[in-house]
C-alpha positions in Angstrom: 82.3 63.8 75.7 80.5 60.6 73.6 83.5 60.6 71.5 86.3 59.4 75.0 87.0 56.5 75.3 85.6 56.8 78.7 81.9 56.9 77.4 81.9 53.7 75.7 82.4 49.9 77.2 84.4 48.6 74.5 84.6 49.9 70.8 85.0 53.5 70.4 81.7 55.5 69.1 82.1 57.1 65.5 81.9 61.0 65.0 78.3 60.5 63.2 76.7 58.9 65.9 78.0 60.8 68.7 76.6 63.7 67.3 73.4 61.9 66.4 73.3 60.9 70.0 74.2 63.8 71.5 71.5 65.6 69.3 68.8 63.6 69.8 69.5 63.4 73.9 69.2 67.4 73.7 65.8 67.5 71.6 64.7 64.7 74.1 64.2 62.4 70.8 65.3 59.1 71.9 66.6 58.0 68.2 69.3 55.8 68.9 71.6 54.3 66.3 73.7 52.1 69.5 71.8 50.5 72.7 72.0 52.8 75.0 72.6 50.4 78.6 74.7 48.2 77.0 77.4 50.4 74.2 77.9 53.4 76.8 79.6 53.1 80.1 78.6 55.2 83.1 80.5 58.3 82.2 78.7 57.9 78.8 75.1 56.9 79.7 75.8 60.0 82.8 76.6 62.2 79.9 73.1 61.5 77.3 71.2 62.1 80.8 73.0 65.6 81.4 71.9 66.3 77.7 68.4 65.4 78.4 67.7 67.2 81.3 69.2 70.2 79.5 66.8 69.9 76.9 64.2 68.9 79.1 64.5 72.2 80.7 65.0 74.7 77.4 68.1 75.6 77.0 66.8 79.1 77.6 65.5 78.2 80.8 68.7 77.3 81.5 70.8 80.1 80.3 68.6 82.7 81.9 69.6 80.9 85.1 73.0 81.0 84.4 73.2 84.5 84.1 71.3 85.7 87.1 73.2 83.5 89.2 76.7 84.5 87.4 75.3 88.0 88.3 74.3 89.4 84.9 71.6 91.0 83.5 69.3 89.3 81.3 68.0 91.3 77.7 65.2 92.1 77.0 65.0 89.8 74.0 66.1 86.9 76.3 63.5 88.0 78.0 60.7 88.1 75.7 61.6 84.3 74.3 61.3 83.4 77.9 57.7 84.9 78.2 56.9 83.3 74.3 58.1 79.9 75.5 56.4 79.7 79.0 53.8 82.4 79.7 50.9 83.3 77.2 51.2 86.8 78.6 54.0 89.3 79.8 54.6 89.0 82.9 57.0 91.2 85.1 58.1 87.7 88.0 60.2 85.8 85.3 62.6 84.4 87.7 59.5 83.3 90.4 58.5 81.5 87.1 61.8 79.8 86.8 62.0 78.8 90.5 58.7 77.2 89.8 59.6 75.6 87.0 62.8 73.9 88.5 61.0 73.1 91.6 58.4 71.3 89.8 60.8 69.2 87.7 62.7 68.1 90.9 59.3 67.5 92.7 58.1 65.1 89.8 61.3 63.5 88.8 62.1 62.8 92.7 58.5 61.5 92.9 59.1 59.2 89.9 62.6 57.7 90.6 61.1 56.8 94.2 58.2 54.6 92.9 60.4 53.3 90.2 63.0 52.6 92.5 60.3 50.9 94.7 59.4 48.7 91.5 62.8 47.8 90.8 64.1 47.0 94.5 62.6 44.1 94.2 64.5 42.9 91.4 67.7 44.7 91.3 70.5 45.9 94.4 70.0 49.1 95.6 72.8 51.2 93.9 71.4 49.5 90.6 67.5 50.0 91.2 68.6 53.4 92.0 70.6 54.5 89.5 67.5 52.4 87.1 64.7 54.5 88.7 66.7 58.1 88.7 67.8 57.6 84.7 64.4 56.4 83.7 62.4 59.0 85.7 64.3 62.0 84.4 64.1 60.5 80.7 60.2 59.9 81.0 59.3 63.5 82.4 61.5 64.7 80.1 60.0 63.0 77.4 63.1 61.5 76.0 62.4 58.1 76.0 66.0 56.9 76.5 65.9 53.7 77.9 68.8 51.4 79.5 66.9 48.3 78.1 67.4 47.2 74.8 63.7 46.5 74.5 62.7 49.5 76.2 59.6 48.3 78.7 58.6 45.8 76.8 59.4 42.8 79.5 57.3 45.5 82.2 54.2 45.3 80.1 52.6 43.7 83.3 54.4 46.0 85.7 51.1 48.1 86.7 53.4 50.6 89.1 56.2 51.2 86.5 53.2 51.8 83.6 51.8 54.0 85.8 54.3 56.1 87.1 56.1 56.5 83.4 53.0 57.3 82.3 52.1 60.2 84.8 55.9 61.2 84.1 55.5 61.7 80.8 51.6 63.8 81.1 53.2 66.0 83.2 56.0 66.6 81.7 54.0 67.0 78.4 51.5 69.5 79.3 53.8 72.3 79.5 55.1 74.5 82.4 52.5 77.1 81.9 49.7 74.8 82.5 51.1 73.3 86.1 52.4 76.8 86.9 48.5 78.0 86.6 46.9 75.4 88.5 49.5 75.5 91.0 48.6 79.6 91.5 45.1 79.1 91.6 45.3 76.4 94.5 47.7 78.0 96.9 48.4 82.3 95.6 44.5 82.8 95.0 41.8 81.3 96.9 39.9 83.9 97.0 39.3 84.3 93.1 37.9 81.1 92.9 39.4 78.2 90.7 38.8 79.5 87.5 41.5 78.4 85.1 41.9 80.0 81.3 41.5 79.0 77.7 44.9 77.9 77.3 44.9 75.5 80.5 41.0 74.4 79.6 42.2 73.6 76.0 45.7 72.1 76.9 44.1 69.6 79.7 41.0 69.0 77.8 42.4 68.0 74.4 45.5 66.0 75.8 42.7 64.1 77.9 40.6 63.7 75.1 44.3 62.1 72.7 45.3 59.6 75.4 41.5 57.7 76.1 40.8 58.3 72.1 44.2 57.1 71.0 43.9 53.8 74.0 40.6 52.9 72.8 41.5 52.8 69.0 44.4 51.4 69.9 42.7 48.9 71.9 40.0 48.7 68.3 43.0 47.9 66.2 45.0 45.8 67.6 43.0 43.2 69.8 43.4 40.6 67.4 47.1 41.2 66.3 49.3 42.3 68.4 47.5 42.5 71.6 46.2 38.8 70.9 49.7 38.0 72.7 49.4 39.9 75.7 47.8 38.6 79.3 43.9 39.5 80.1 45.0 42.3 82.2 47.9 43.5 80.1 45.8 44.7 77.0 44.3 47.7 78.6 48.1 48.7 79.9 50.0 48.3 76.7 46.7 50.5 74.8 47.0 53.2 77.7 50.9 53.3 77.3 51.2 53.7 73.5 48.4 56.3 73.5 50.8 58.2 76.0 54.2 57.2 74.9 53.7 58.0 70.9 52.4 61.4 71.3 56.0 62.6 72.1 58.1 60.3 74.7 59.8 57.3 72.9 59.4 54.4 75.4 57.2 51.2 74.4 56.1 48.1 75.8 54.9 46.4 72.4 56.9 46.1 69.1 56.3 48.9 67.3 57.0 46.8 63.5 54.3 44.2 64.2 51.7 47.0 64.3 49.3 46.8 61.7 49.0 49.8 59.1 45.6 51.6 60.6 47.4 51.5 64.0 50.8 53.5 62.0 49.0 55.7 60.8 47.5 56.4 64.4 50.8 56.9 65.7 51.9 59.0 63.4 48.4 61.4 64.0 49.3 61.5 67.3 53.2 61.9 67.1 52.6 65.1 64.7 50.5 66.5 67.6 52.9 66.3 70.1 52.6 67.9 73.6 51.8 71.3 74.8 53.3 74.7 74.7 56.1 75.1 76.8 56.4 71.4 77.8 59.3 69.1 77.2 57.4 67.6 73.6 57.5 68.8 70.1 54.6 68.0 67.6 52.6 70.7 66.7 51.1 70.9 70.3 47.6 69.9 71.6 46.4 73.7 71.7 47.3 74.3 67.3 45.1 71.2 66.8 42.3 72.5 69.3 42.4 76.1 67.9 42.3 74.1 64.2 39.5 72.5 65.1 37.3 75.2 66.5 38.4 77.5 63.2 36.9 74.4 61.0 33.9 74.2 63.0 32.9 78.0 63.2 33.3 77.6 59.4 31.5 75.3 59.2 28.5 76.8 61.2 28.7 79.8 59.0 30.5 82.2 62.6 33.0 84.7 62.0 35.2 84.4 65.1 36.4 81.5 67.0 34.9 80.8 70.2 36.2 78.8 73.0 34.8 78.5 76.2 32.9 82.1 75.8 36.2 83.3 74.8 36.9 84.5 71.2 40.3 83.6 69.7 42.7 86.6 68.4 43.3 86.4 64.7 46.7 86.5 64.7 46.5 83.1 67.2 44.1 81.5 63.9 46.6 82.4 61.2 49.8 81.3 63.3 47.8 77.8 63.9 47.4 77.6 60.2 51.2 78.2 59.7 52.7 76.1 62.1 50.8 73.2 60.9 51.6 74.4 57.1 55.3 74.7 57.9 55.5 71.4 59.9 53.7 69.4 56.9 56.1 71.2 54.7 59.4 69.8 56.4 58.5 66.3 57.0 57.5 65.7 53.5 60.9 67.4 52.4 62.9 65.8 55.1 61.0 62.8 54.0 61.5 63.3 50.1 65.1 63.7 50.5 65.5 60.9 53.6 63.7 58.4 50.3 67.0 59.8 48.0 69.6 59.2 50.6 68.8 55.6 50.9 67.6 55.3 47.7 71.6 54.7 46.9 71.9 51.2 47.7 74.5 52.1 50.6 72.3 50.3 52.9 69.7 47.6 52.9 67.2 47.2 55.2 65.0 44.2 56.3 61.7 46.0 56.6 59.2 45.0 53.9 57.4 48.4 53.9 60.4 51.2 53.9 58.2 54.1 52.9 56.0 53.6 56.1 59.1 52.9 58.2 60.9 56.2 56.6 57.6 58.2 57.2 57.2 56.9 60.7 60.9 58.1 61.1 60.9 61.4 60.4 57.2 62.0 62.2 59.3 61.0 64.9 61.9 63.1 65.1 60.1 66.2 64.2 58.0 65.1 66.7 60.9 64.4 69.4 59.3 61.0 69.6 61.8 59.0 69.7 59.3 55.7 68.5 60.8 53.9 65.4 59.7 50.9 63.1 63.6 49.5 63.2 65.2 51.0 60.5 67.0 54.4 62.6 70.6 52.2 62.8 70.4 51.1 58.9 70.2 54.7 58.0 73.1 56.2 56.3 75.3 59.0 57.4 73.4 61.5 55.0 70.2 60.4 56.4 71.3 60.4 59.8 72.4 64.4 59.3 68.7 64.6 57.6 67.0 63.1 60.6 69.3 65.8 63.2 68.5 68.3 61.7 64.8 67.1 61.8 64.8 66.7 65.8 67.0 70.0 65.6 63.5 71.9 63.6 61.0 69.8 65.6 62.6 71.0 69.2 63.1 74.0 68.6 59.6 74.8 66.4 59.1 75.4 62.9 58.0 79.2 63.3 61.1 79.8 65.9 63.3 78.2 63.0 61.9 79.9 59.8 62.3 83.4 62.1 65.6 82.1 62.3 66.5 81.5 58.3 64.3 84.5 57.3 64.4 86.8 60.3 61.7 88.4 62.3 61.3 91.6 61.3 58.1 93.6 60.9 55.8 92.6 57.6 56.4 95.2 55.0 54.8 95.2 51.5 52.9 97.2 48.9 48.6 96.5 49.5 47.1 96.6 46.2 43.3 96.5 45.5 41.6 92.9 46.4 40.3 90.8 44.0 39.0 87.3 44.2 40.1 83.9 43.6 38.1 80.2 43.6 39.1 77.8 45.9 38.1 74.4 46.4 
């Protein structure tokens, strides 16, 4: 559909980056090698949205849908990644959870466009405000950080409605289904139980609260003498609170991101390779690995067997697949960052930043991440390390455990156990 010569406004899109914009619209990246208001024409820009409500969604979500509204039945494997993606137990109303989980993304993505469309009334005609607020609402809850401005937000850094509301967008869509599906139940399905919530939505809430004030204040630390030096009295707190927000998994920003200073990169790139929540619209390792991480290290630390959380103790098998996901995902962005370093290493392209290995790093954080953040060097990259990058927001989206059961298959654990003996460490 990228590649008509409906989708563009003048030139014709090559077969490289239509498929690197295709890709990253359905991982809800946001990498984008062309502008995206001002290369694509309607049909086109019309088309990246589709994509990223698609991926917004799962495409599992969707295909579930598909087939019980085409009338057929849905497997039993379909139906356990369903349960693995959005519930943390089985549960037997899978297509009460789907209702919920499209009425809530209409709910907050009408509620968005409204008060964006409010903010932009003023300075646009209606049909344009409106089209404005309904792309960038669906992009921010999404957390795809597409953006029909070359600069992204960065001429809205004053704009406290339109920080606010793409910043609510992008929490909720962030925190994962599971989490709003909960706290909706316990409100209005079970009064009588009392409001008590569980581990997963204490830890998910708790732990992205504890990113976005940590990461604004630090960010706030960092940069009040650089970069934030620039902006208005007022402003400083706004841009702080929108970074913290935006780099954990969205895309958008409302400051240049290669005037940063190093210690506020390498913040960035902390937060990108957390991510969002389980069963949320973000990639990143998710708030709930770090958490369960964290605990593990402490209870080491104070010399406790299991792994306590809010009187609660942690299964086992939850502690060793915390360990592996964070493993794997350290694994493939330094290969895809090893081999990203070779591609260019060529001489086929030459970029203008002074520090490539940061901007390279930054990068691929980013698209493992489905970030969508970059330091300016995503359109100098060459075809090979555009296909590297894909197939990083390809691994990132869809999860590095979901991907290795892919390549190596998820069959049961087999093996011979022989007698233990010990090994030094450390």
């Amino acid at each position: 559909m990228l590649l008509t010569p409906y989708a563009t406004v003048e030139e014709d899109i090559s077969i490289i980056e239509a498929m690197y914009t295709a890709t990253s619209a359905v991982c809800v990246t946001g990498l984008t090698v062309v502008d995206t208001g001002t290369y694509f024409s309607l049909f086109g820009q019309l088309t990246i949205l589709l994509l990223i409500q698609l991926g917004g969604l799962g495409i599992m979500t969707v295909s579930v849908t598909i087939f019980h509204l085409v009338g057929r039945k849905v497997s039993f494997h379909q139906r356990m990644a369903m349960q693995q993606t959005f519930a943390k137990t089985p549960r037997g109303d899978l297509y009460n959870l789907l209702k919920s989980i499209f009425l809530f993304t209409g709910i907050a993505e009408l509620s968005g466009a409204i008060l964006l469309f409010i903010h932009w009334s003023r300075e646009y005609a209606f049909g344009e405000a409106l089209y404005l607020a309904a792309f960038h609402s669906v992009s921010a809850f999404c957390n795809a950080g597409f953006s029909l401005f070359s600069n992204s937000f960065m001429d809205y850094r004053g704009a406290l409605l339109l920080n606010l509301t793409i910043c609510g967008l992008i929490v909720f869509g962030g925190i994962g289904f599971p989490v709003v599906y909960e706290i909706y139940g316990r409100i209005f399905r079970e009064k009588r139980r009392g409001f008590k919530l569980s581990v997963q939505t204490k830890t998910v809430l708790i732990t992205t609260a504890v990113l976005i004030v940590s990461g604004m204040f630090l960010f706030l630390f960092l940069e009040s003498h650089k970069t934030l030096k620039e902006c208005l009295p007022g402003d400083s707190w706004r841009v702080a609170l929108f970074q913290s927000i935006t780099c954990r998994t969205a895309g958008f920003n409302t400051i240049e991101i290669a005037d940063l200073g190093n210690a506020t990169v390498a913040l960035m790139i902390f937060l990108m390779f957390i991510g969002a929540s389980p069963g949320s619209c973000g990639g990143g390792i998710k708030t709930t690995t770090i958490a369960v991480l964290g605990m593990f290290i402490l209870s080491r630390l104070r010399s406790k067997i299991r792994v306590n959380m809010f009187k609660k103790s942690i299964p086992k098998e939850t502690i060793s697949k915390s360990l592996s996901i964070v493993v794997l995902a350290v694994g493939v962005i330094s290969m895809m960052f090893f081999l990203l370093l070779i591609s260019q290493q060529s001489g086929l392209i030459n970029t203008a930043t002074n520090n490539e290995f940061q901007s390279y790093l930054f990068e691929v954080v980013s698209a493992f991440s489905t970030v969508g953040l970059s330091m300016g060097v995503t359109a100098d990259i060459d075809k090979w390390g555009k296909l590297l990058i894909m197939m990083t927001m390809l691994i990132g989206r869809v999860g590095v455990l979901t991907f290795s059961y892919v390549i190596a298959g998820a069959a049961p654990l087999k093996g011979i156990e022989y007698a233990e003996e010990n090994i030094m460490l450390g």
